[in-house]
C-alpha positions in Angstrom: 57.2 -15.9 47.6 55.4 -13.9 45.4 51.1 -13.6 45.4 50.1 -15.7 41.9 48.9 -12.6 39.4 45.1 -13.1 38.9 43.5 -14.5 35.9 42.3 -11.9 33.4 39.1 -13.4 30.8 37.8 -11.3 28.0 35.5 -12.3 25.1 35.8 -10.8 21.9 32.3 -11.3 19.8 32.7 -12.9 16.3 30.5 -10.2 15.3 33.2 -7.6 15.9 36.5 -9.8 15.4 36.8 -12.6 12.7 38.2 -16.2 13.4 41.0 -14.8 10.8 42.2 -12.0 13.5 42.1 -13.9 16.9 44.1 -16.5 14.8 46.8 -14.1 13.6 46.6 -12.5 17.5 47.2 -15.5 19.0 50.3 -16.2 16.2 51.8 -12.8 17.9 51.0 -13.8 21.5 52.2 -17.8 21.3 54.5 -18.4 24.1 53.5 -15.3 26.4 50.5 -17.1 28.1 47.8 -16.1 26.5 45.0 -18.4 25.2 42.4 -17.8 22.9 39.2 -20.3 23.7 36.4 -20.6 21.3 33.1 -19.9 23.1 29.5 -19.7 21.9 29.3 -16.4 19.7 33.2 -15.6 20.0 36.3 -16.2 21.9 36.9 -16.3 25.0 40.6 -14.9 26.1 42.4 -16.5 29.2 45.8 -15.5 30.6 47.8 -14.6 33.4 46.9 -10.9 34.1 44.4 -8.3 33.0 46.9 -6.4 31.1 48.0 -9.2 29.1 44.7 -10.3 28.1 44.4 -6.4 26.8 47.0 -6.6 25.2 46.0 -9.5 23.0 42.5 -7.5 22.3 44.5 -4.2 20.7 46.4 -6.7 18.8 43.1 -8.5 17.5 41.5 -5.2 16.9 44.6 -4.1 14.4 44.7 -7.4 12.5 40.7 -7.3 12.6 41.5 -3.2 11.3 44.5 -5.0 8.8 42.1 -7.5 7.4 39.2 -5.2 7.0 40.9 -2.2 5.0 43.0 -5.3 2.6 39.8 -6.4 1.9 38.2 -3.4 1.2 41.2 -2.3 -1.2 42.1 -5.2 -2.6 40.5 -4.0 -6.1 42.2 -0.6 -6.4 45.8 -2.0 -5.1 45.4 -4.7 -7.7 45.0 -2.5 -10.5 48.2 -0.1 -8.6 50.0 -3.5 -9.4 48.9 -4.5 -12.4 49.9 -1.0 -13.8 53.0 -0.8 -12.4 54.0 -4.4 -13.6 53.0 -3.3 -17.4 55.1 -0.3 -17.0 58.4 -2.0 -15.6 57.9 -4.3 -18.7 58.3 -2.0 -20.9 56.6 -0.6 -24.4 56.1 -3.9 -26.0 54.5 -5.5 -23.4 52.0 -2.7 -23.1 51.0 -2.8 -26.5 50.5 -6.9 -26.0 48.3 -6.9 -23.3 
């Protein structure tokens, strides 16, 4: 019989990580045994080993880095869009808007 692999905890700090990311991490991580437990000031991750629970903070750090850069060029790729939209449309539908 095999020794039970220890428990790994980890808090990530709402300062740092949005409820938006550990939600979207934990999406990626259902079913491998990893939980994700609010806690005062941030969340509080729980599962099997040390490694898993690291795992699930590189994956809330690139959803955290996902969210962060969408936000922040969500103006520019709208008008990237927007522009190519008028274009596939044609002359006439230029000269509308």
């Amino acid at each position: 019989m095999k020794p039970a692999e220890k428990t790994g905890y980890l808090f990530l700090s709402s300062e740092i990580y949005c409820e938006e990311a550990v939600r979207l991490a934990s999406a990626v991580f259902e079913g491998r045994g990893v939980r994700a437990v609010k806690a005062a000031g941030g969340v509080r991750v729980e599962a099997a080993g040390a490694g898993a629970a690291l795992e699930f903070c590189n994956e809330a750090l690139n959803q955290q880095c996902r969210l962060d850069l969408g936000r922040k060029n969500f103006k520019i790729a709208s008008l990237i869009a927007t522009k190519a939209l008028l274009s596939a449309a044609g002359e006439k539908a230029a000269k509308r808007g």
